[in-house]
C-alpha positions as CSV (number, residue, x, y, z in Angstrom):
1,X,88.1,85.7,83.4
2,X,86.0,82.1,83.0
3,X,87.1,78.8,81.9
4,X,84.9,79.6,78.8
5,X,87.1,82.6,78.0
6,X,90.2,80.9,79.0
7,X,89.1,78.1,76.3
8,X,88.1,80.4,73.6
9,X,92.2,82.1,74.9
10,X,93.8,79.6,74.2
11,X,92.0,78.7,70.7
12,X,92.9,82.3,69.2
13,X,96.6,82.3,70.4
14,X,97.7,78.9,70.5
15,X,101.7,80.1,70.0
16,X,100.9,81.7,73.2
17,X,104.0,81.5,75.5
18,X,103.3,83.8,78.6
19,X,100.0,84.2,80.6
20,X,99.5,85.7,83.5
21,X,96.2,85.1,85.4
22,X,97.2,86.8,88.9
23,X,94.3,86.6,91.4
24,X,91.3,85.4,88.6
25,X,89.3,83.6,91.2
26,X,86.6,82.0,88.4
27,X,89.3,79.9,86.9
28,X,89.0,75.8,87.5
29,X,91.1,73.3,86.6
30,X,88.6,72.8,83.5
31,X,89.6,75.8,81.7
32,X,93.3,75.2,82.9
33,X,93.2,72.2,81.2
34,X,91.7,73.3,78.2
35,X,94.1,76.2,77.5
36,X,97.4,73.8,78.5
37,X,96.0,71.2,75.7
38,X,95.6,74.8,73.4
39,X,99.1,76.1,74.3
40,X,101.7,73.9,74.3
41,X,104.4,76.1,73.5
42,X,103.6,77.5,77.2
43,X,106.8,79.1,78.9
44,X,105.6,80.9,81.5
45,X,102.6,80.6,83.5
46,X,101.2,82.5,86.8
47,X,98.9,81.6,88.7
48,X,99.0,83.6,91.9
49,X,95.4,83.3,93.2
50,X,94.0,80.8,91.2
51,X,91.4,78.2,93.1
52,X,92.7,75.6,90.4
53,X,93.2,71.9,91.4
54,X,95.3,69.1,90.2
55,X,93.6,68.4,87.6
56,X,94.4,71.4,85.5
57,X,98.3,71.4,86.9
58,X,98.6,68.1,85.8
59,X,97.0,68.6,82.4
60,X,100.2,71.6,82.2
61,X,102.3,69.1,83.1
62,X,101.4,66.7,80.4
63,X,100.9,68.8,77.5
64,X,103.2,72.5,78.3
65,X,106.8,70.6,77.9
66,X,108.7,73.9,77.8
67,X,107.7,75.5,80.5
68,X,109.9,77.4,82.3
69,X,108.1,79.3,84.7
70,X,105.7,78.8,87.4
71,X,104.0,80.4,90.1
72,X,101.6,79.1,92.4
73,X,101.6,81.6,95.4
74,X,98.7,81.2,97.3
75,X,96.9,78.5,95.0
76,X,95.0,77.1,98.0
77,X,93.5,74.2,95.6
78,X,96.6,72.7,94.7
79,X,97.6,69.1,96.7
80,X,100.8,67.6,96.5
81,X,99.4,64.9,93.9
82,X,99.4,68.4,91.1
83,X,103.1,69.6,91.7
84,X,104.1,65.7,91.6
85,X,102.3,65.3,88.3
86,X,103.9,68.6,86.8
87,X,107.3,67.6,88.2
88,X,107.0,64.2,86.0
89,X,105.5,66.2,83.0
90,X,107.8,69.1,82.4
91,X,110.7,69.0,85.1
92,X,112.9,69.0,82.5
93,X,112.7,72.5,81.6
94,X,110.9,73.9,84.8
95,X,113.7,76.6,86.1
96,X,111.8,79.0,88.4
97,X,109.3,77.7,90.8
98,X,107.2,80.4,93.1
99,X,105.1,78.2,96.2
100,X,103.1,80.2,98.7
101,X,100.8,79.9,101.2
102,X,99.6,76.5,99.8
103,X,98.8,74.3,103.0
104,X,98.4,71.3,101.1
105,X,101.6,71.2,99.2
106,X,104.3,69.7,101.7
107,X,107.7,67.8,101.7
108,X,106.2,65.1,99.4
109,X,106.1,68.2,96.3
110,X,109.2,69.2,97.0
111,X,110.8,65.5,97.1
112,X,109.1,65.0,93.1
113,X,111.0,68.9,92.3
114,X,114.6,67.3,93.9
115,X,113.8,64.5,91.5
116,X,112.6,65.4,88.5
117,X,113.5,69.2,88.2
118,X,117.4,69.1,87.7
119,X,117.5,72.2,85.9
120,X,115.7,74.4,88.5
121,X,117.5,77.8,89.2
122,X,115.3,80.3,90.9
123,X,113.0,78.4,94.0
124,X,110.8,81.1,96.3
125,X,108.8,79.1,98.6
126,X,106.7,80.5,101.8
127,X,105.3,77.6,104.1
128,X,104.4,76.0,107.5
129,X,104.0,72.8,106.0
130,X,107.8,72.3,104.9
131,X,110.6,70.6,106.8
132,X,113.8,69.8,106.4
133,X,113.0,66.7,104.5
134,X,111.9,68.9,101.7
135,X,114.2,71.3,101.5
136,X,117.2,68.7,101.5
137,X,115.6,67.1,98.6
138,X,115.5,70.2,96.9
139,X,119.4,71.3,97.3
140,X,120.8,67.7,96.5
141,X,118.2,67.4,93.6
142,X,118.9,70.6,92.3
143,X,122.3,71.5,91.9
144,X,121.9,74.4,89.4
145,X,119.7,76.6,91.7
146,X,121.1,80.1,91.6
147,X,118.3,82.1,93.7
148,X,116.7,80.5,97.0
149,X,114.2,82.1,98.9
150,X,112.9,80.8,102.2
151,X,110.0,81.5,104.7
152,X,109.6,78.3,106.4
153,X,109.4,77.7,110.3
154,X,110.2,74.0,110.3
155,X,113.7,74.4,108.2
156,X,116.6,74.3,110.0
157,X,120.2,74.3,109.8
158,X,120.3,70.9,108.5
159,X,118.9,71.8,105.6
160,X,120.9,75.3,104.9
161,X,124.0,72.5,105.5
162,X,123.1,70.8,102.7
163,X,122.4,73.8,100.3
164,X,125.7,75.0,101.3
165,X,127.3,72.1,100.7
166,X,125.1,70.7,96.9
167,X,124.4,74.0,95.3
168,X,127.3,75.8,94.6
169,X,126.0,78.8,92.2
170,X,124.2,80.0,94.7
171,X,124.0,83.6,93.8
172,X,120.6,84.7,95.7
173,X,119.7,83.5,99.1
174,X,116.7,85.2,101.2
175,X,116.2,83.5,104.2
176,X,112.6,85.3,106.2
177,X,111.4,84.6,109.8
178,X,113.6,81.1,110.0
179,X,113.3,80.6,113.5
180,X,115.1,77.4,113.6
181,X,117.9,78.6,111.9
182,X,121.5,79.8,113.3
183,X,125.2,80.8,113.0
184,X,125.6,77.0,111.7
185,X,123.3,77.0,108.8
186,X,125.0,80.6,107.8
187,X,128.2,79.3,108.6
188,X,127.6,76.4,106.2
189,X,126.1,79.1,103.5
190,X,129.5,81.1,103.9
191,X,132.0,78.2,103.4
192,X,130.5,76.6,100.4
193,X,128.5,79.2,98.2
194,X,131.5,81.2,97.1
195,X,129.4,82.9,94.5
196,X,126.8,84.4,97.0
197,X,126.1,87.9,95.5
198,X,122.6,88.5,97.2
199,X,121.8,88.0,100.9
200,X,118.6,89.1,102.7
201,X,118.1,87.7,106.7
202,X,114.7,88.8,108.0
203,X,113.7,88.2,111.6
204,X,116.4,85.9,111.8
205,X,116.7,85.8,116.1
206,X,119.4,83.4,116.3
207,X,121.9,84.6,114.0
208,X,124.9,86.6,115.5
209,X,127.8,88.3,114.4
210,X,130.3,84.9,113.9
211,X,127.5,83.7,111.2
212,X,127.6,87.5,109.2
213,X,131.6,87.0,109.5
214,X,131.5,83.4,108.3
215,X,130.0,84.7,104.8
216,X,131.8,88.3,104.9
217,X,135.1,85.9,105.0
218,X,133.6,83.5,102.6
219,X,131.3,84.8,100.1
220,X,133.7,88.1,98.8
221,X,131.6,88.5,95.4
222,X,128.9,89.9,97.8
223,X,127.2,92.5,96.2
224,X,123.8,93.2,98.2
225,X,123.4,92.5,101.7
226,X,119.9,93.2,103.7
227,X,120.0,92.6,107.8
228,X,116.2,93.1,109.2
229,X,115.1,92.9,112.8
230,X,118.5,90.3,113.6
231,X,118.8,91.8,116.5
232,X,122.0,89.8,117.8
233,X,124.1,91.1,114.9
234,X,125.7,94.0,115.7
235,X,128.7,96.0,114.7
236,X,131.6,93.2,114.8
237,X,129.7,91.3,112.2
238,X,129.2,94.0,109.7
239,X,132.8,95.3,110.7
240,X,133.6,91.7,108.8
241,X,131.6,92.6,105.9
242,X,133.5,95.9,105.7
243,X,136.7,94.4,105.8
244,X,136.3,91.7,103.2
245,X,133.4,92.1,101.1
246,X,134.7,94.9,98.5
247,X,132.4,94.2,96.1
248,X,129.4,95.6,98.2
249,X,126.9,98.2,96.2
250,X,124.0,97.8,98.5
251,X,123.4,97.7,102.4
252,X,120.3,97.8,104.1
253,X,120.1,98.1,107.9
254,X,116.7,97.6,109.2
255,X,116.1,97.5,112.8
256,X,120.0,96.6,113.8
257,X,119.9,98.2,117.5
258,X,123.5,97.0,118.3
259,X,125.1,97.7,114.9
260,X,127.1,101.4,115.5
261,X,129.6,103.9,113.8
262,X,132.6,101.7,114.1
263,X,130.7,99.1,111.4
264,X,129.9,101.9,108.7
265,X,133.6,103.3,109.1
266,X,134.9,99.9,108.3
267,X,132.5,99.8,105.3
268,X,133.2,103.5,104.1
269,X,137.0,102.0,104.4
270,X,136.7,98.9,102.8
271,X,133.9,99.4,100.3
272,X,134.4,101.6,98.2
273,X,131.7,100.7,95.6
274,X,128.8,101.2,97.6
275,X,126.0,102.7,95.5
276,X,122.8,102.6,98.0
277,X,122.6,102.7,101.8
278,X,119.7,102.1,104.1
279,X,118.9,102.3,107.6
280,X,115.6,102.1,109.1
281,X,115.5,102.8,113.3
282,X,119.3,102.1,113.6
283,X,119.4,103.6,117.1
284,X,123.2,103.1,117.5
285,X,124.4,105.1,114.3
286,X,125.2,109.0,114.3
287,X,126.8,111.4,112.2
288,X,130.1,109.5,113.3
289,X,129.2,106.5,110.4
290,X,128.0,108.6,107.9
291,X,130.7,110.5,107.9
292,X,132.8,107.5,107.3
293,X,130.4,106.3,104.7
294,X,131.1,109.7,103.0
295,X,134.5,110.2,102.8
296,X,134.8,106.6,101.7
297,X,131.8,105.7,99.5
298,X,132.0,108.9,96.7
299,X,129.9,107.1,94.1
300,X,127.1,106.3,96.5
301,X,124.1,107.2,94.5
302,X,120.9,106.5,96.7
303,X,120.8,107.3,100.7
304,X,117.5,106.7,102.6
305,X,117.6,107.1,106.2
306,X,114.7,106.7,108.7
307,X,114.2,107.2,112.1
308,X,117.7,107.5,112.9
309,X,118.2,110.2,115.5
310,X,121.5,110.4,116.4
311,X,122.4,111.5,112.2
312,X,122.1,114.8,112.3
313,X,123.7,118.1,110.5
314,X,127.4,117.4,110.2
315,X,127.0,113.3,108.8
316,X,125.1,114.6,105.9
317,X,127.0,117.4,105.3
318,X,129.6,115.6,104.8
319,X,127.4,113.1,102.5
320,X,127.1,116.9,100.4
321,X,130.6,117.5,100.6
322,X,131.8,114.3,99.2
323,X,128.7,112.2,97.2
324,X,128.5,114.3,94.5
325,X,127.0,111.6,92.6
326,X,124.3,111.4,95.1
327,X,120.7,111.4,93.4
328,X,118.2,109.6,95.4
329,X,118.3,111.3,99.1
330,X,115.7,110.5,101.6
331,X,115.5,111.6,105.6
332,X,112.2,110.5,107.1
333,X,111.8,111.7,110.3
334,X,115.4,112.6,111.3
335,X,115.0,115.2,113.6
336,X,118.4,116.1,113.6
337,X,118.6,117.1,110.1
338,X,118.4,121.2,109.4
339,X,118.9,123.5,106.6
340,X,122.7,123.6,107.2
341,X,122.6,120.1,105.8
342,X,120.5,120.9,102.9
343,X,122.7,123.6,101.9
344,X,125.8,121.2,101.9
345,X,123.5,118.7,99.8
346,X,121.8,121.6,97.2
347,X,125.4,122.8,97.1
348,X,127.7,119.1,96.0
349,X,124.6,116.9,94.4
350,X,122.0,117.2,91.9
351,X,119.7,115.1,93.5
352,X,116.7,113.7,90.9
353,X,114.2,112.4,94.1
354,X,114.7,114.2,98.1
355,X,112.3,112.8,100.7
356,X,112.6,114.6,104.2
357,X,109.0,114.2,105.5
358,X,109.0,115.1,109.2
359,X,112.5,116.6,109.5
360,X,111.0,119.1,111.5
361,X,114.4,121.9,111.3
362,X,114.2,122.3,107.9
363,X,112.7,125.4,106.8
364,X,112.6,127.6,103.8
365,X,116.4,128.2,103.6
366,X,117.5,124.2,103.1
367,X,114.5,123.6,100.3
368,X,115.6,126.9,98.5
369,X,119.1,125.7,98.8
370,X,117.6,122.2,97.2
371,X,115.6,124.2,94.4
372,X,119.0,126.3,93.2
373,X,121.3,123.2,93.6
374,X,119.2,120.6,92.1
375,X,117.4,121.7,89.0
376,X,116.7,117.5,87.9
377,X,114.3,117.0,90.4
378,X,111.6,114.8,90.1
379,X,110.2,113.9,93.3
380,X,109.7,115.8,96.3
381,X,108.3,114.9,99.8
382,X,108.4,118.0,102.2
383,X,105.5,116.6,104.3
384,X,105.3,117.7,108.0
385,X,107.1,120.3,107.7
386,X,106.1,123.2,110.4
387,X,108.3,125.9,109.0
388,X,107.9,125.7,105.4
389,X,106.5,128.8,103.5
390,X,105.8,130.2,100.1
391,X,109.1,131.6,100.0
392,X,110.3,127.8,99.5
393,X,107.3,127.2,96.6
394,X,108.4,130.0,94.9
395,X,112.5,129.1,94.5
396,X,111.4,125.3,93.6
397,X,109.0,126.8,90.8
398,X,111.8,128.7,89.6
399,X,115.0,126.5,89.8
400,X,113.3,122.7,89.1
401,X,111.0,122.7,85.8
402,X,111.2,118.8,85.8
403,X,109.9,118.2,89.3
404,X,106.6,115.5,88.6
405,X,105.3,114.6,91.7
406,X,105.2,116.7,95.4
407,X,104.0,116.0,98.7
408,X,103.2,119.0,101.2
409,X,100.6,117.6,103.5
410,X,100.7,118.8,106.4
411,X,102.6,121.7,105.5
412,X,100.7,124.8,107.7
413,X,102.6,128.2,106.7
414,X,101.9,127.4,102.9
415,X,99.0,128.9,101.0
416,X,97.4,129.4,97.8
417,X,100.6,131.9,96.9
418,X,102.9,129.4,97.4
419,X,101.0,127.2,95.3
420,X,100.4,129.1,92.1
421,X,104.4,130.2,92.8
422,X,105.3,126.1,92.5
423,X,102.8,125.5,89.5
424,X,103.9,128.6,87.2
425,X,106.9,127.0,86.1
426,X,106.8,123.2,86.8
427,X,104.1,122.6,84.1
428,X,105.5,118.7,83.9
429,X,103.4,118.5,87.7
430,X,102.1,114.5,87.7
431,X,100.9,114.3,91.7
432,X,100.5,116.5,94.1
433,X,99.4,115.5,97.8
434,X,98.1,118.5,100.0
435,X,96.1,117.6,102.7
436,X,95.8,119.2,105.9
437,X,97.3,122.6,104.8
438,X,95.1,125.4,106.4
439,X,96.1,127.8,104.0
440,X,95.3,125.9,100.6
441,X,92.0,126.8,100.2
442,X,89.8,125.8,97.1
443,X,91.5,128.3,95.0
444,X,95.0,126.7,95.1
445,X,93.4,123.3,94.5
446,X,91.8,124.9,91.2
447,X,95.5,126.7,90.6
448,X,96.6,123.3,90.3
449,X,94.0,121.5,88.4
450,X,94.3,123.9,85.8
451,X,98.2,125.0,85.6
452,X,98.8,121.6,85.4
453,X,97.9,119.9,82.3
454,X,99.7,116.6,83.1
455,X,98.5,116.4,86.3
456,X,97.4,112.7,87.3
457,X,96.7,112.9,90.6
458,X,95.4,115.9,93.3
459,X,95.1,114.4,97.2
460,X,93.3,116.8,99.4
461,X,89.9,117.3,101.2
462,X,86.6,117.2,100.0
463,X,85.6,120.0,101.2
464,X,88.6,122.2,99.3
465,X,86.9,121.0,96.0
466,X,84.5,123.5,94.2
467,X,82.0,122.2,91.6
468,X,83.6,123.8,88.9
469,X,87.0,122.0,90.0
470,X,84.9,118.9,90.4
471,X,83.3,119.2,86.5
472,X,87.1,119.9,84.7
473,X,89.3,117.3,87.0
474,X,87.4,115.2,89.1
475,X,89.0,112.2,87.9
476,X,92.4,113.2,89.3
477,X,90.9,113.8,92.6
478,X,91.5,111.6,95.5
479,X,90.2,112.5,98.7
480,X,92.1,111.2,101.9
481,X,88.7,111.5,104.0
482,X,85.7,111.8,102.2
483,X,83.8,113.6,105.4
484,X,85.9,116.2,105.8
């Protein structure tokens, strides 16, 4: 995409009201400008990528008066003296700004946004160059913002204050890697934004449990709650969100060491409208929690679980037992999971996705259980799996006609048989990863090709491929290493 072919754009279409020019490097501020002056009906306009300079944001500015939407993630042209002229051009009806990595764009920009955008809802901004004196701007200035996103090292609890205290629909608030920011900036969040739905703290250090309890006591219309790598919350502060947040549909647990059973009892207690669940390397919780979740949470529909060692057999058995509505399941690397919990899972859900990559105990009796129970399958990763045979291809051929996509890599007892067993039936196959399985030799790869006629996609090694294989499919092969 050129400035020439922007111009000649913007002179066939000039109703135009979205454009989306993600990562076109040969766009200047010349064709910018000529297309704004085209398209002044403009409404939504990104611009991730883009070298363009003020010029051409300032022509927007002046001739797009409606536009709504506006991303500039990683426009490394853009000064301060661009976003001030857009501000005074169309803050009127700006209501979603996206900054990013944009080293030249500082306080000053955000000061002419306070200002002039009053009807800003949705601000996502990612920088080094951004202190408090911009962001307080921003939440006195802008009173109707609903969604706030934040990745800025020099903001601080003076500014969260103020955005606790101004912008009172608050519904979204994503706060990433604020290392100046503590229990009195969340504190602050918790006793004004009473209609926080949406929270995500990433990397976070200085948060603890008091600032999860301040909005678990305050923000009760809490639907989704996200807690990555704080590792000083622990299990009184989610205990809090348990006990007051009833709302809750979603809870993801990333790398929370100290958060333990006793937490996701008082959630399975007090919320029982949780929908998803997800916990990445969440050392401290065991079959004890999940059970709790389980009896508690009976329309959770999505459970993925990684790295968690101490969840084993009996928590997701009882997940089986009592989440019948269960559809998404997914057990990376759980070493503790075996058939017996597949069986209680194929036996109470119908599960439409099942990732258990690298669950290591799980044989041919817990997928066969999976194939008879679960006939709307779509998706299935069985990767890593040591034990696995053909006996397991042949029950999912059988039992789940709609399965689209499968990953098997790694997978050493199955072969060809196994393969032309899956293929048979499931004729509605999409993807299919099999590297490093010693017994699918070029034939299965060919039984797939060609059983297959949707198939999009074939991952495998290059060597497996015959020419014949390579003349009918080749465009669905991808090869993992090409030297192999």
């Amino acid at each position: 995409m050129s400035d020439a072919m922007l111009s000649v754009l913007g002179e066939g279409f000039s109703k135009l009201e979205k454009l989306s020019l993600i990562w076109c490097n040969n766009v200047t501020s010349m064709g910018l400008a000529s297309l704004a002056q085209k398209c002044s009906l403009l409404k939504s306009l990104d611009l991730q990528g883009c070298y363009v300079g003020d010029p051409g944001l300032a022509a927007v500015g002046q001739c797009c008066k409606q536009l709504e939407d506006l991303n500039l993630r990683f426009c490394e042209g853009l000064t301060d003296a661009g976003v001030v002229e857009l501000a005074l051009g169309c803050g009127k009806s700006l209501n979603t700004l996206g900054v990013a990595a944009c080293a030249k764009i500082t306080d000053i920009s955000l000061e002419a946004v306070g200002l002039h955008c009053k009807s800003l809802e949705t601000m996502s901004l990612d920088s080094e160059y951004v202190s408090d004196k911009g962001m307080l701007a921003v939440a006195k200035g802008c009173p109707l913002l609903k969604v706030l996103k934040i990745q800025c090292v020099n903001v601080t609890d003076e500014a969260l204050a103020v955005v606790g205290t101004c912008c009172l629909s608050l519904e979204f608030l994503a706060l990433f890697s604020l290392q100046k920011f503590t229990d009195k900036g969340l504190c602050a969040i918790g006793s004004g934004c009473k209609k926080l739905k949406n929270l995500t703290l990433s990397d976070c250090y200085f948060l603890s449990d008091k600032g999860l309890e301040a909005i678990a006591t305050g923000c009760k219309e809490l639907t989704h709650l996200e807690v990555n790598g704080c590792h000083n919350i622990g299990t009184l502060g989610l205990e809090s969100i348990g006990k007051y947040c009833q709302q809750l549909t979603e809870l993801e647990l990333l790398f929370c060491q100290k958060i333990g059973n006793k937490a996701l009892l008082e959630v399975g207690r007090g919320c029982n409208k949780l929908q998803a669940l997800h916990l990445v390397d969440c050392s401290s919780i065991g079959d004890e929690g999940i059970c709790g979740i389980a009896r508690g949470c009976r329309t959770l529909k999505k459970l993925h679980i990684r790295r968690c060692y101490e969840i084993g057999n009996k928590g997701i058995s009882a997940i089986g037992e009592y989440c019948n509505s269960l559809t998404d399941l997914s057990l990376r690397f759980c070493d503790r999971v075996g058939d017996e919990a597949l069986v209680a899972v194929g036996q109470g859900c119908s599960l439409h996705h099942l990732n258990v990559s690298g669950c290591h105990q799980i044989g041919d009796a817990g997928i066969i259980a999976i194939a008879r129970g679960c006939p709307q399958l779509h998706s299935l990763d069985i990767s890593v799996l040591q034990n696995l045979g053909d006996m397991a291809m042949a029950e999912l051929g059988e039992g789940c006609p709609l399965l689209k996509e499968i990953l098997l890599s790694h997978c050493r007892q199955i072969t060809d048989v196994g393969i032309g067993h899956l293929v048979r039936n499931c004729s509605l196959l999409e993807s299919c990863h099999m590297v490093y399985c010693p017994g699918i030799t070029a034939a299965g790869v060919a039984t797939v090709v060609s059983s297959c006629t949707n198939i999009k996609k074939v991952l495998v090694e290059k060597w497996k491929v015959s020419e014949r294989t390579k003349r009918r499919s080749g465009s669905v092969i991808t090869y993992l290493c090409m030297e192999l």
